[in-house]
Structures are given as C-alpha cells and as structure tokens.
C-alpha positions as CSV (number, residue, x, y, z in Angstrom):
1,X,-0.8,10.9,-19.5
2,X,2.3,8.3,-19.2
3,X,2.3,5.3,-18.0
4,X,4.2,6.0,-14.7
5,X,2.0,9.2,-14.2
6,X,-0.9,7.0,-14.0
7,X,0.5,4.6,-11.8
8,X,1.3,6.9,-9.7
9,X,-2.4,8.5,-9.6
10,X,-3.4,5.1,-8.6
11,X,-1.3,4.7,-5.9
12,X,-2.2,7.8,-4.6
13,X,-5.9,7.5,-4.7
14,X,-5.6,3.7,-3.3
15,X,-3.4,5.1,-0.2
16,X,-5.7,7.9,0.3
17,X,-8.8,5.7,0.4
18,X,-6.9,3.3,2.8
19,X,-5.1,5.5,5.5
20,X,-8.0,8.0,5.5
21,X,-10.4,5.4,5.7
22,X,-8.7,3.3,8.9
23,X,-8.1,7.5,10.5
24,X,-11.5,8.5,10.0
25,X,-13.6,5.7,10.0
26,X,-11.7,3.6,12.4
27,X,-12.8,-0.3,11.8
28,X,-12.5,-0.4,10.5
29,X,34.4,8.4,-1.7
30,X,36.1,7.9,-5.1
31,X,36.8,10.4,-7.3
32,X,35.3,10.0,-11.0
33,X,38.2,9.0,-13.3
34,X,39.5,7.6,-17.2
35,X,40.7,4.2,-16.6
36,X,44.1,3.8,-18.1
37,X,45.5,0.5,-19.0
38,X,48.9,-0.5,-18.7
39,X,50.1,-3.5,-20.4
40,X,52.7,-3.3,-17.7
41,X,51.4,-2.6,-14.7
42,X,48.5,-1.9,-13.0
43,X,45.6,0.7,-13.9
44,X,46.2,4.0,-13.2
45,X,43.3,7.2,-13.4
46,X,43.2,9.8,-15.5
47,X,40.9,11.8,-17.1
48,X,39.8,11.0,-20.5
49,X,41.4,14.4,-21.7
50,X,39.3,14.1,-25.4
51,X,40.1,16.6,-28.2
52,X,36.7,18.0,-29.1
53,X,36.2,16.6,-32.4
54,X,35.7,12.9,-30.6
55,X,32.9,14.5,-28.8
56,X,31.7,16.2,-31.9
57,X,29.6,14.9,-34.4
58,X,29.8,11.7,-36.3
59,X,32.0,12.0,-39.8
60,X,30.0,11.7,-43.0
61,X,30.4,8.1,-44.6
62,X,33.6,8.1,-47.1
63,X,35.4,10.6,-44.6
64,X,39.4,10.2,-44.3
65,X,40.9,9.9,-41.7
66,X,42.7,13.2,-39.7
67,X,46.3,13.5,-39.6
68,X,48.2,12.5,-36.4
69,X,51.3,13.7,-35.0
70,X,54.7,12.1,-35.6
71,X,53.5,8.1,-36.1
72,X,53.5,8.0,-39.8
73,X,49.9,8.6,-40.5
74,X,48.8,11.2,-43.8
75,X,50.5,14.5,-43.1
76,X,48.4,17.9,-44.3
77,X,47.8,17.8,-48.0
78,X,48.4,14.0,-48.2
79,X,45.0,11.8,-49.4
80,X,44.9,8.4,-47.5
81,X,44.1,6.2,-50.3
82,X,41.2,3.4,-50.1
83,X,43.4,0.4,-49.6
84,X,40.4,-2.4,-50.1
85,X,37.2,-2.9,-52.2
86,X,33.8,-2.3,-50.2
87,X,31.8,-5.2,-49.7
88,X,28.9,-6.1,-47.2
89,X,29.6,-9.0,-45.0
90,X,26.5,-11.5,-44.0
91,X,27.2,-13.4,-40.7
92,X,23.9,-15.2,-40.0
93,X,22.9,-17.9,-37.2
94,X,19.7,-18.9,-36.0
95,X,19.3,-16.6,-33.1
96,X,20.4,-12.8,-35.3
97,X,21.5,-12.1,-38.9
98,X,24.3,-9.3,-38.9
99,X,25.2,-7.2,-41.7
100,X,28.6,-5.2,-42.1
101,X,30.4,-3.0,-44.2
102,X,34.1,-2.9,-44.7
103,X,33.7,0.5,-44.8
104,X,34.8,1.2,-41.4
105,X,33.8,-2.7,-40.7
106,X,31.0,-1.4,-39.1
107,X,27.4,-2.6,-38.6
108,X,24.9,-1.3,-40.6
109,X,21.8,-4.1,-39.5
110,X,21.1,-5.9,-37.1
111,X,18.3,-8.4,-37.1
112,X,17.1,-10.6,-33.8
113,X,15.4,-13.4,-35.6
114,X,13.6,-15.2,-33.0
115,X,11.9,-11.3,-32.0
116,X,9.3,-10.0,-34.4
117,X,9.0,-6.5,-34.8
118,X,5.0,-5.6,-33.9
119,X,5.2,-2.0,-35.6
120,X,6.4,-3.2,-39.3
121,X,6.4,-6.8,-39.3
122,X,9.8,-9.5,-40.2
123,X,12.6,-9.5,-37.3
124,X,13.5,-6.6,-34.4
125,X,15.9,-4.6,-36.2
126,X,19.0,-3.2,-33.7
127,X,20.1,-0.2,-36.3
128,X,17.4,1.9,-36.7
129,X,16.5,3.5,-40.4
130,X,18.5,6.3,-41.7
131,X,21.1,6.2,-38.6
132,X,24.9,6.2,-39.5
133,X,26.2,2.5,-39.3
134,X,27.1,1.0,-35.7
135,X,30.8,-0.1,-34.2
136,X,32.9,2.4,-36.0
137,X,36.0,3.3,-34.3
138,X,38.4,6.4,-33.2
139,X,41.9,6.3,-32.2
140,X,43.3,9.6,-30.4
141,X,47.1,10.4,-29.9
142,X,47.4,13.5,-27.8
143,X,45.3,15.9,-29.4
144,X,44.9,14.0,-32.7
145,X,42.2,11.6,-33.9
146,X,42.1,9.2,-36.5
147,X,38.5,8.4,-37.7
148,X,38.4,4.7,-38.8
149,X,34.8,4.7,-39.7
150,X,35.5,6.4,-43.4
151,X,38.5,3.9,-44.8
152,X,38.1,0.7,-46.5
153,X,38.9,-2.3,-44.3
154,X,39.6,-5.8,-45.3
155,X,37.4,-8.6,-44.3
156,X,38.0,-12.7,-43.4
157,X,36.6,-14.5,-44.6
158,X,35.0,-12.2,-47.0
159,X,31.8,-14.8,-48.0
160,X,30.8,-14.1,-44.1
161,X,29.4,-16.6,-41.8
162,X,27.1,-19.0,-41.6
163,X,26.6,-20.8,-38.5
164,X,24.1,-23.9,-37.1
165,X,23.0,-24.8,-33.7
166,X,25.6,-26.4,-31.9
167,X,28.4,-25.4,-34.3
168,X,31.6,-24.0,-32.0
169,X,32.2,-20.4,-32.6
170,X,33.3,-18.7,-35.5
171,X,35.5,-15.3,-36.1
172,X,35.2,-12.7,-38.6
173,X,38.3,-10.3,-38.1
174,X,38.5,-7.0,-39.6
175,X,41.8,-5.4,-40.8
176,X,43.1,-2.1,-41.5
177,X,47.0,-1.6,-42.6
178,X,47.8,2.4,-43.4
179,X,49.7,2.7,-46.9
180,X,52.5,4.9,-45.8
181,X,52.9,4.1,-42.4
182,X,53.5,1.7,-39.6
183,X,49.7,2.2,-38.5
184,X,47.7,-0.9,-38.4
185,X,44.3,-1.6,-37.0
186,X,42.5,-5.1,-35.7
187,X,39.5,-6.1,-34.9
188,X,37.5,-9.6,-34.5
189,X,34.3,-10.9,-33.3
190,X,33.4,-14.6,-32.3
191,X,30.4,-15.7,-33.2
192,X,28.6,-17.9,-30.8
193,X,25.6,-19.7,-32.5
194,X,23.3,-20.3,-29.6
195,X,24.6,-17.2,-28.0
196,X,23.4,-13.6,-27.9
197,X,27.1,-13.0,-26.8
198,X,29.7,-11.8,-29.3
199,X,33.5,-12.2,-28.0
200,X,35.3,-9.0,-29.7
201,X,39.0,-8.5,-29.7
202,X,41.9,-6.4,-31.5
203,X,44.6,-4.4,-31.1
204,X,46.3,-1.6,-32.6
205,X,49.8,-1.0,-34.1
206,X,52.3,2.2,-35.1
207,X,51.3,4.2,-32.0
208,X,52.9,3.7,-28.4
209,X,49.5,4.6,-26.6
210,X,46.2,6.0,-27.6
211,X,42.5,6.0,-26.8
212,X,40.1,4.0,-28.8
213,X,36.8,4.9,-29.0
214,X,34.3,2.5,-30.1
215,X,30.5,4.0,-31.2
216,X,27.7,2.3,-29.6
217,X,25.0,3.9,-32.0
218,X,22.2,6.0,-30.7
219,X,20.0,3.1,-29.6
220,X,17.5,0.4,-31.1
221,X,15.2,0.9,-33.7
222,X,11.5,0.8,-32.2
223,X,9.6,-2.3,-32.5
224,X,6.4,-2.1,-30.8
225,X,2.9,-0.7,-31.6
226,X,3.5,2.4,-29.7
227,X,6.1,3.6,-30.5
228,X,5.7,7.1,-27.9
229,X,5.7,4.5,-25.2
230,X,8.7,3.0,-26.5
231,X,10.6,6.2,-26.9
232,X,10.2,7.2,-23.3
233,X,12.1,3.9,-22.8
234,X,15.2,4.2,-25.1
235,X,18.1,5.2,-22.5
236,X,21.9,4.7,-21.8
237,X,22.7,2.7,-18.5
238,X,26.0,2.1,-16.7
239,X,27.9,0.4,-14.2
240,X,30.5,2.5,-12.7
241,X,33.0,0.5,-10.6
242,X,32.3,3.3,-7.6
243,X,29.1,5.1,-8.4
244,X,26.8,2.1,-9.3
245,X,24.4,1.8,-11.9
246,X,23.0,5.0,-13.4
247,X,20.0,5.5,-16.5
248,X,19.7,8.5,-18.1
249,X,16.6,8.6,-20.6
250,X,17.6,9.3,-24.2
251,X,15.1,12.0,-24.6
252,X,16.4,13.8,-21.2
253,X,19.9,13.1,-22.4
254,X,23.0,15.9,-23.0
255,X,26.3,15.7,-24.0
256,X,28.4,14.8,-21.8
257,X,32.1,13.1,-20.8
258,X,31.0,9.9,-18.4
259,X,34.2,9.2,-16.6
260,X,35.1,5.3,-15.3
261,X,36.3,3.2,-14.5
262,X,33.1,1.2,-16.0
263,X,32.1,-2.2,-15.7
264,X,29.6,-1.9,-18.6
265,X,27.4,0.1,-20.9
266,X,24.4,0.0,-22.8
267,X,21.5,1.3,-24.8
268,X,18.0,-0.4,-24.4
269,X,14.7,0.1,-25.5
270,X,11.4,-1.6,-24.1
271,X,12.6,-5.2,-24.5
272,X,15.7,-5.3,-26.0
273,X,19.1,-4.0,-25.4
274,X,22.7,-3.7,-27.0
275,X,26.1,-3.3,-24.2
276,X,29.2,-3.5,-24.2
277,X,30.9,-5.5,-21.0
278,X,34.4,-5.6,-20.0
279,X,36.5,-8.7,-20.4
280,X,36.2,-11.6,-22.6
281,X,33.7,-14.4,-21.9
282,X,36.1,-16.8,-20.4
283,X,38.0,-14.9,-17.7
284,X,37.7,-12.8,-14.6
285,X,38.0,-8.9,-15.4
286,X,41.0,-7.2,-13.9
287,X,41.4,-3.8,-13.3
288,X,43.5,-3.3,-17.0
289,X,39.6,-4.2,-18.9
290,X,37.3,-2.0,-17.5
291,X,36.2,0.6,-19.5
292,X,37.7,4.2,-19.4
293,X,34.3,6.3,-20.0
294,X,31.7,7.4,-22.0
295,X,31.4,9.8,-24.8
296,X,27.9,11.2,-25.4
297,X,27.2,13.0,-28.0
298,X,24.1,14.4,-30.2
299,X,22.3,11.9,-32.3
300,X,21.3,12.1,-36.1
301,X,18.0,10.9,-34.9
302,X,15.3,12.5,-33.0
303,X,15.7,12.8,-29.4
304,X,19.0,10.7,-29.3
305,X,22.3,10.8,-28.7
306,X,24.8,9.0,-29.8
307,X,27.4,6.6,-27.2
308,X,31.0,6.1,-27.5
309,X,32.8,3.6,-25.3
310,X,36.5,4.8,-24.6
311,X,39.4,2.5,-23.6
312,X,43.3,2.6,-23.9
313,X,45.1,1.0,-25.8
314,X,48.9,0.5,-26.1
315,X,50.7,-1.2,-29.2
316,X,51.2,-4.3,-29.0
317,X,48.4,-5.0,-26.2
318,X,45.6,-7.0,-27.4
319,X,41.7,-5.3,-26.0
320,X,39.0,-7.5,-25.6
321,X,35.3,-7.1,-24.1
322,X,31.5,-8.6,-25.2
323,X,29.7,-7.3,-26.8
324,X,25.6,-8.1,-26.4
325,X,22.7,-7.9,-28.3
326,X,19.7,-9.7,-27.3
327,X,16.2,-9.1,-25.6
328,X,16.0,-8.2,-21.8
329,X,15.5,-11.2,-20.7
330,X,16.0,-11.7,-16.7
331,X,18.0,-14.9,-16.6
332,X,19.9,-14.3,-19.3
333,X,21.4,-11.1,-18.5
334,X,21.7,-12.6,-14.6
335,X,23.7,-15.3,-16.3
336,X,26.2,-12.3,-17.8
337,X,27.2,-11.1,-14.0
338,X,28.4,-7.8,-12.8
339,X,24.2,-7.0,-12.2
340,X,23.7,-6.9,-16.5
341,X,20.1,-7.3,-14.9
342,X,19.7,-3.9,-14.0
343,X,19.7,-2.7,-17.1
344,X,16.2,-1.8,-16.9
345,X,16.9,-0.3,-13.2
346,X,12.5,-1.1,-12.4
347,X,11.4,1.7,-10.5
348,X,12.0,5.6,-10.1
349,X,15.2,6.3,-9.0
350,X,14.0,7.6,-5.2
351,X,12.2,4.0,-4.9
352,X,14.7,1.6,-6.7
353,X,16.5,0.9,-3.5
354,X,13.4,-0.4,-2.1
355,X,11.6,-2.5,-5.0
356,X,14.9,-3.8,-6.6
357,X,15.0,-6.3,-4.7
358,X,11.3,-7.6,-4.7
359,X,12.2,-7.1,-8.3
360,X,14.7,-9.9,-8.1
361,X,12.3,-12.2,-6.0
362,X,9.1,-11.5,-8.4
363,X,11.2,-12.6,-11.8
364,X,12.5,-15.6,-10.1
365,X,9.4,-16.8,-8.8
366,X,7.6,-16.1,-12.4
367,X,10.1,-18.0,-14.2
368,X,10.7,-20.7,-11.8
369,X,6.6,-21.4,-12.2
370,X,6.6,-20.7,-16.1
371,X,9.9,-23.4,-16.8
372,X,9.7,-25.5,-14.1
373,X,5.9,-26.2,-14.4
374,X,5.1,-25.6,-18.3
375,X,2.8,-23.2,-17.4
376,X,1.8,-20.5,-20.0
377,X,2.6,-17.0,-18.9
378,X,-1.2,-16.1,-18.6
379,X,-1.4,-18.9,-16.2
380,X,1.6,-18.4,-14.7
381,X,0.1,-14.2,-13.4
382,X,-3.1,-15.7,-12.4
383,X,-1.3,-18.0,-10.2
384,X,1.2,-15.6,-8.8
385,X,-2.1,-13.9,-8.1
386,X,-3.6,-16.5,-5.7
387,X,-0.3,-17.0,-4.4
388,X,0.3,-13.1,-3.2
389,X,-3.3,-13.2,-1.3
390,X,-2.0,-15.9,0.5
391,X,1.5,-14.4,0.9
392,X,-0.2,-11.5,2.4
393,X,-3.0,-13.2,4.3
394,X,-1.5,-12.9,7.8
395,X,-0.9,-9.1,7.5
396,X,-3.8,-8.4,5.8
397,X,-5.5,-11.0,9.2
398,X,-3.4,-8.3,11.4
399,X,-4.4,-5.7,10.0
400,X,-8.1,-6.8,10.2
401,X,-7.6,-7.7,14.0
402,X,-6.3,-4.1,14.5
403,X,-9.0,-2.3,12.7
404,X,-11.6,-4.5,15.0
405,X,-9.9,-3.7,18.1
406,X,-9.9,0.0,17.2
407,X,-13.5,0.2,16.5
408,X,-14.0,-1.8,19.4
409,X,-12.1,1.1,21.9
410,X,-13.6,4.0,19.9
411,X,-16.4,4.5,22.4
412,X,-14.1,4.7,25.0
413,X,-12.0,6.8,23.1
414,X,-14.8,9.3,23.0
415,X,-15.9,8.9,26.4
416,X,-12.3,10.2,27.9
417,X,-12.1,12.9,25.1
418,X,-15.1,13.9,26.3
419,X,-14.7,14.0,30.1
420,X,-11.4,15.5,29.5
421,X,-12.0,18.1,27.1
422,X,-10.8,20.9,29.6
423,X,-8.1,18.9,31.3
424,X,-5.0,18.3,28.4
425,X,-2.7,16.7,31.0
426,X,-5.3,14.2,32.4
427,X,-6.4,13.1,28.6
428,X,-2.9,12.3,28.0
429,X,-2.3,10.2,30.9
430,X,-5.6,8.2,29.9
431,X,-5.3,7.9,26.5
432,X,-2.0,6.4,27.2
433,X,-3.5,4.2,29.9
434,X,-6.0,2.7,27.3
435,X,-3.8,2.0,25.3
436,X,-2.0,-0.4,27.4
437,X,-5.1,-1.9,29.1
438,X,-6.5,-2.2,25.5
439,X,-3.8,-2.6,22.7
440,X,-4.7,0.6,20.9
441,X,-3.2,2.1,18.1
442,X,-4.4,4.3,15.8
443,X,-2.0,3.4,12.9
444,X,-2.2,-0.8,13.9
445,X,-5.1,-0.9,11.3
446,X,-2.6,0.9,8.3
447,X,0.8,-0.5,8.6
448,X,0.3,-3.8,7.8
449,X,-1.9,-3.0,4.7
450,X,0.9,0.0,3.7
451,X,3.7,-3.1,3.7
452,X,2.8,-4.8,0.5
453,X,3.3,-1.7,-1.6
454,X,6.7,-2.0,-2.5
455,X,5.8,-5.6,-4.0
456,X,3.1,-4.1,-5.7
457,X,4.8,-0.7,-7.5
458,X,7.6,-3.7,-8.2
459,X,5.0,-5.7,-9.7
460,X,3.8,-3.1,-12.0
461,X,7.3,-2.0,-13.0
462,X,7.7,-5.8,-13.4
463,X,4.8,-6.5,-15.6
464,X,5.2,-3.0,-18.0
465,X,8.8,-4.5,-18.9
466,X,9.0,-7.9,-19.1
467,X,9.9,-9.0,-22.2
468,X,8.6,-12.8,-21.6
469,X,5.2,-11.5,-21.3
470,X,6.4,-9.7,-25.2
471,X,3.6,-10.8,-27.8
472,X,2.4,-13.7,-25.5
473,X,-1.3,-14.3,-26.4
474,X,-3.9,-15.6,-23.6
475,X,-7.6,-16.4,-24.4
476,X,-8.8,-13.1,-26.0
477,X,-5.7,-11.0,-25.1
478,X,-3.4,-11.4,-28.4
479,X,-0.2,-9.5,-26.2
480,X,0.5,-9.9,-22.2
481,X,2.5,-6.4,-22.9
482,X,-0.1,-4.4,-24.3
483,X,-3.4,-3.2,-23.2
484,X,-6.6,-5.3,-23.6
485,X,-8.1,-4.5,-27.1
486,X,-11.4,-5.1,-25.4
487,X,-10.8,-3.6,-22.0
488,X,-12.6,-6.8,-20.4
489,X,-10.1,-7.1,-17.6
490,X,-10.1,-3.6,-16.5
491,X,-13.3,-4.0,-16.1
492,X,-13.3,-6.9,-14.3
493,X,-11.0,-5.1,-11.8
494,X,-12.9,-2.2,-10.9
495,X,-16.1,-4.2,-10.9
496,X,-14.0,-6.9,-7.8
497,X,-12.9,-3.3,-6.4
498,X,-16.2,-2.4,-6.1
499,X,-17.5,-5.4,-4.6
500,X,-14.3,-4.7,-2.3
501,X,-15.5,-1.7,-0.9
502,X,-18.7,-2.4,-0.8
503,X,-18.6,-6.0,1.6
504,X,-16.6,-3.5,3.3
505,X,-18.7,-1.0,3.8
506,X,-21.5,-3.1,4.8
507,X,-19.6,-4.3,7.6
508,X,-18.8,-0.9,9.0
509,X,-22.5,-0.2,9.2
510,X,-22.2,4.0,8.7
511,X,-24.6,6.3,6.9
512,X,-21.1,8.2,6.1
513,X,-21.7,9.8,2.6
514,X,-18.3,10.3,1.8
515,X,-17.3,7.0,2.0
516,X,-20.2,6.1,0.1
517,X,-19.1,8.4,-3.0
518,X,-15.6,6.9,-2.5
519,X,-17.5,3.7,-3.7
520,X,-18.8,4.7,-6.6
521,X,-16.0,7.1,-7.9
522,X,-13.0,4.7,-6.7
523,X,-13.8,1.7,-9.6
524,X,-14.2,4.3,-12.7
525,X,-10.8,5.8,-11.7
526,X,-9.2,2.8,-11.3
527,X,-10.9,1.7,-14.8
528,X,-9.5,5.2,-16.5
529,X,-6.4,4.4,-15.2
530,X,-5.8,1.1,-15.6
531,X,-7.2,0.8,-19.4
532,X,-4.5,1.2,-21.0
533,X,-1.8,-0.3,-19.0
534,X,-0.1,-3.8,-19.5
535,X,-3.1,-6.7,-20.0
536,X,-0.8,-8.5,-18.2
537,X,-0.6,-5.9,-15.2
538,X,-4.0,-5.9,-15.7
539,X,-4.8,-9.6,-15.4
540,X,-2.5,-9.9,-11.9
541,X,-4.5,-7.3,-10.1
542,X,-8.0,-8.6,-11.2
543,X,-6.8,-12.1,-10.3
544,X,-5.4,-10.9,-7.0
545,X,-9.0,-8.9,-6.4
546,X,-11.1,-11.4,-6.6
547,X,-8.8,-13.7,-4.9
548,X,-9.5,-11.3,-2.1
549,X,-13.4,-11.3,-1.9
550,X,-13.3,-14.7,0.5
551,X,-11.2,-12.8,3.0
552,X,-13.3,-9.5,2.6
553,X,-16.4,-11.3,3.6
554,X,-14.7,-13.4,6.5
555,X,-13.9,-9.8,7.9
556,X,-17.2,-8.5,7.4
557,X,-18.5,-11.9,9.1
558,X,-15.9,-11.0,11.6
559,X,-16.9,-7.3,12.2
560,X,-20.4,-8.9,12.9
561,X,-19.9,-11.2,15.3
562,X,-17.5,-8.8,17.5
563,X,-20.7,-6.3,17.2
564,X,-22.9,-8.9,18.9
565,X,-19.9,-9.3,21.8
566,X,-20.1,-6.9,25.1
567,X,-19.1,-3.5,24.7
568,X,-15.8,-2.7,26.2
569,X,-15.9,-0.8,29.8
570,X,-13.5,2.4,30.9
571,X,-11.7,1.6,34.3
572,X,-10.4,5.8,35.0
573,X,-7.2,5.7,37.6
574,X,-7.6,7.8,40.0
C-alpha cells in the first residue's frame, strides 16, 4: 500500500470515528505559448514549432551533428570532423564534485558531497548509472537541428577547478567553433564554492535566430533505502508565468511539448533536486529570459523521461539562467525566489490550495526552533508537539463545551421528538426554538475538532519530505525519514490513542457496543498504518497524543461534574 494511500485510510477512519461519534453519541486567461526572445525588443509568443527529431530520442554518444540549411554547417555527404581531443574535466568544491566531458561538454557525474547516499554508500550521485550524460545541447534553424552533444568541444581551463570556502567564483567555459563554417557555440558556468548555485551563460554564432535546447537528464539517481518509495517521488515541476506550478510524476509521465513562457524547471527526487531558473543570479528577470518550454521525451531508464529546456537564441545575444543542484532544503530554495520552494508542491493537487500554506508556516516554525535554539530535530518535533496541543487548546475547549451542551439538550431533544412525532410543522418550530433558548447545534461538537486537519495532512506531507529530518538519528531511531526499525513509537501512538478513547469513553457513561469495538480496533489500525511511515511523523503524533491525555481527563472531569448539575427543563410555546 503507498504511503499516501495509507494516510489517507487514516484520515478516514479518524474522521469517521469523530463525526459519527459527536452524530450518534452526542457528548459527547492566457493562452499557452513559446517565449521568443528578442535582443531587440520585447518578447513576443509563439509556439515552439520543434522538428520531430528534438522530441525524439537522445543521439548515441559520438553522433555528428545534422546538416542545417544555408548557415555553413556540413552539407549531405560531408563528415564534421572532431575538432578537439576528449578529456574529462574535474571541477570540485567542498559542497559537490562535478565531472564533464568535452564530448558534448556535458555532465556525466554529479556528486553532492555533504549528502550520503543511504542505498550504496559515498556521496548522492545526481546522474544516475547507465544514463546518457546531462547538459547536452540542440540548436534548431527552421526545420533543421544540430546535435551538439556528439562533437568534441574545447575546455578552459582544461586541468578543471578546484575551489575552497570563501574563494570568489570560478568559470569553466566550454567552446565549440565548426571547421567549415561561421558556426560557433559558447557555453560557461560559474562556480560558486559555498553555493549550490551555478551561474551558466553563452551564446551562439553563424545563425541569425535559432532554438537551443538544453537536456535536463531524466532525473536523479536514487539514494535512499527504498528505493520504490523513492521512485514514486521522481517528477518534473514547473512554474509557468500564467498557469502556476504544475508536477507531473515521472512514472505517470508522457511525451509531451510544455509551452511557456516558464519561470523555471526541474527534476527532483525525495530530497534532492536539479532546475534550471531564468536569469542570472544578480539581476531581475525580464520578459526576454524566461524560458520558452519544455520538451519531454522517453527516457533510457525505467519509468522516465527525459527533459529539455528550450529558449531562443539570436547571434550575437548572450543567454544566461542558473542552474541548481542541491537538496530540498526549505530556506534555501525560499532564498532562490519565484516560489523554487514549491518544488515539492506537499499535498495532492485537490488539497494543495489549502495546506500550502500551513506548509509555509510549519517549515518556518521547525527551523526557526532547530537554528535559533540549537535544538536537535528530534527535539525540535517533540516540541512542536506540545506546542500544537496548546495551539489547539481553545478549539479543542469549544469543541468540548459544545459536545457538553449537546448532551446536556439531548433529553429535551427526545422529549419534543417524541411529543411531536405526528405533528412535522410543530417539531420544526420547537426544535428551532431550543435551539435559541439553548445554544444547540448538532454539528458545534465537530467543527472545531474538523479545523486542525489541514495542519495535520500538512504535517504529514511535511514530515515524509523533509530533507532536514534526512539521516538525522534520535535516541534509538538511526533516521527521522524512515520508519522505526523497532516500531516502538507506533506503538506508543496507538497505545496514547487508546487511552484517548478510552478516558473518553468513560466519561460518556454508555453500554454502546459499537463504540466499544471502535476502541479496541481503532489503535491496531492506526499501528498497521502508521508502522511504516516516517519515525519522524511518527514521533510528532505520539508526542502530540500524549500531550493530549491532561486535557482528555479535564473533559472527562468536566462531563462529570455537568452530570451532577440539574437537568435542563422544556418551556413548549404555545
């Protein structure tokens, strides 16, 4: 069963147990379009009007590239001779260690150094195993394509990088200059040590205008222990400048032409993600940078496909964008603007609206206690925890208040249902009367307990993909991401549910046997359930559980006392 599935199951079974239990035991406008820069002048749409062979599969390695019409590239018949030697360049800094090719100067490993990979051990790799090398490029004229990725490019400096903390930022530029013709081809990346950021710019030559495609790859290589979990995370987000943000999973995924104007797009995984954002790191984005669509594509992989990001270019015009590859961190995508955040879009897409933005609220709050106070992660959810009981104190006090009320008037409520079995109009009129003289409402009891479930589906979406809870040990639990190896804690939580129910219970005072078996068959559910979910996850609602027993048995004291009052009295109009 996946993880959302079960969830979901919980949810269900939780609401069912709460509004049945307070009902029957009563206590109790723009069209999609190709961006088109204009060194000139301002954007102007267009669709992306791709010969099919961009959206076809990816060249084998050593291909040439196609002929092009009337700009001096290789005509029929002519070989386009390897112009360069092939090296691999190292660019290495304390945060990733990059590898290229000149072959296409494209990527063909990726390392995040400060992110160990759980499934095989040493760094998070970015390219997976066996996948054709990352960043290779396309350029169309008209109905003609030139595939860079299969010619020999020349590198500076050719020894690569190396770069320290605190060291300014360093290029590696890429070059590409066609024998025979005026064709030429640019590309470099700045190299920020402390930064996940890479600053990439180029430009193109020989052509007056043509669309440059740039492959994104077909997502990150898995990195965690289970790997099926992970899979059903691998997706391709985007911000379109109209349309929003929109996630399409890689396994649900089809070819398809995505049209822009986009702000940005991406691949991520679980924790980690790789995107592509408009503009270069130290200027406002104007309407000549966004991105002109996506091209997507089959993958060589299983269930992938593989991303293109399209732009034009005209000669002479120098592109630029960032490019970002780095772990999902909350703040530091915040920090990259245009909503990078929402790359993991928390939530099913009918609910996002809703949670995104306790979403927002949650992080802050989680990493505000974890930086500002020094306080473990571990720490940090059992905290957040207490601090939610007490968050929701006064409606779960309302709520209380309501359900005593109600089960205060349900005598009455039986007396004029009774005496006015045969007489519809007159039962009206006095139910409506009581509930003026008394404050009744049958749903008083349920809506303030139904509000807090946005903040808790957040929180679960919240702890399942947090990558500062990634590998973070706490007392037995060796990962805050994965389940407890021992399954102590959901244990724990169905044992405080139980006690939940069963305070409850008490105070109602009914032989009911339903709600009895509710008891006993609610905590092994919520045990199956919860199992194998986040420990994290886990720890929160077993914290937040017991954190409730105080103000279960205040109710139950409560209920008591309101027992030991004078019943309530019917005053009939006449």
């Amino acid at each position: 069963m996946k993880t959302e599935a079960r969830f979901l199951l919980a949810i269900s079974l939780m609401l069912a147990v709460l509004v049945g239990t307070n009902q029957l035991f009563p206590p109790p406008a723009v069209e999609d379009a190709g961006v088109v820069a204009d060194s000139a002048g301002p954007v102007t749409t267009a669709p992306l009007g791709l010969p099919d062979d961009v959206a076809g599969s990816t060249p084998a390695t050593g291909a040439q590239p196609t002929a092009a019409v009337d700009q001096g590239f290789a005509q029929d018949g002519e070989q386009t001779p390897q112009v360069a030697a092939l090296v691999d360049v190292v660019v290495e800094g304390p945060r990733y260690r990059y590898r290229f090719t000149t072959l296409g100067a494209r990527l063909t490993s990726g390392e995040l150094l400060e992110f160990g990979a759980i499934n095989r051990g040493g760094p998070v790799q970015v390219v997976p195993d066996g996948a054709t090398p990352y960043l290779g490029s396309k350029v169309v004229v008209g109905q003609d394509t030139v595939d860079l990725s299969g010619v020999a490019f020349t590198v500076e400096p050719e020894e690569g990088l190396r770069l320290n903390s605190g060291d300014g930022p360093q290029t590696l530029t890429f070059a590409y200059d066609h024998p025979t013709s005026d064709f030429t081809f640019r590309v470099e990346y700045a190299f920020d040590p402390d930064a996940y950021t890479v600053g990439v710019s180029g430009s193109l030559g020989g052509v007056d205008r043509a669309l440059l495609v740039t492959d994104l790859g077909e997502g990150l290589a898995y990195a965690e222990a289970d790997s099926a979990l992970e899979q059903r995370s691998m997706a391709y987000v985007y911000n379109h400048l109209q349309d929003g943000i929109r996630s399409t999973l890689l396994e649900k995924a089809d070819a398809e032409v995505v049209e822009g104007p986009l702000i940005w797009a991406a691949l991520r995984s679980k924790f980690f993600v790789t995107a592509v954002l408009s503009g270069s790191a130290d200027e406002v984005v104007d309407d000549t940078e966004y991105l002109g669509g996506l091209l997507v594509r089959p993958g060589e992989l299983p269930e992938r496909v593989r991303i293109g990001a399209a732009r034009t270019v005209s000669e002479g015009e120098t592109y630029s964008y960032r490019l970002f590859v780095g772990p999902q961190q909350y703040a530091l995508l915040s920090s990259l603007g245009d909503d990078m955040q929402e790359v993991n879009p928390y939530g099913w897409r009918f609910f996002r609206p809703i949670i995104r933005p306790f979403v927002s609220i949650i992080m802050t709050v989680l990493t505000f206690l974890h930086t500002q106070f020094s306080m473990g992660y571990g720490w940090v959810l059992i905290v957040f925890g207490v601090m939610m009981r007490v968050v929701l104190f006064p409606l779960n006090h309302k709520a209380m208040k309501a359900q005593l009320r109600n089960m205060a008037v349900q005598p009455l409520v039986k007396q004029i249902q009774d005496k006015y079995k045969d007489k519809p109009e007159k039962l009206q009129k006095e139910m409506m009367k009581l509930y003026k003289d008394h404050g009744f409402n049958p749903l008083a009891g349920c809506l303030p307990m139904l509000l807090p479930w946005p903040v808790l589906i957040a929180l679960f979406f919240v702890f399942q993909n947090t990558i500062e809870l990634r590998g973070v040990p706490f007392l037995w639990l060796p990962d805050l991401s994965a389940k407890d190896p021992f399954y102590i804690l959901p244990v724990v939580l169905a044992i405080s549910m139980f006690l939940m129910q069963w305070i409850s219970l008490r105070s109602i005072d009914t032989d009911n046997p339903q709600m009895k078996m509710m008891m006993y068959i609610m905590p092994p559910m919520m045990l199956f359930i919860f199992m194998n979910l986040a420990s994290g996850l886990n720890l929160y609602y077993a914290t937040a559980n017991i954190a409730t027993l105080p103000q279960q048995i205040w109710i139950a004291r409560e209920r008591a006392r309101m027992k030991q009052g004078p019943p309530l009295t019917l005053t009939v109009s006449d």
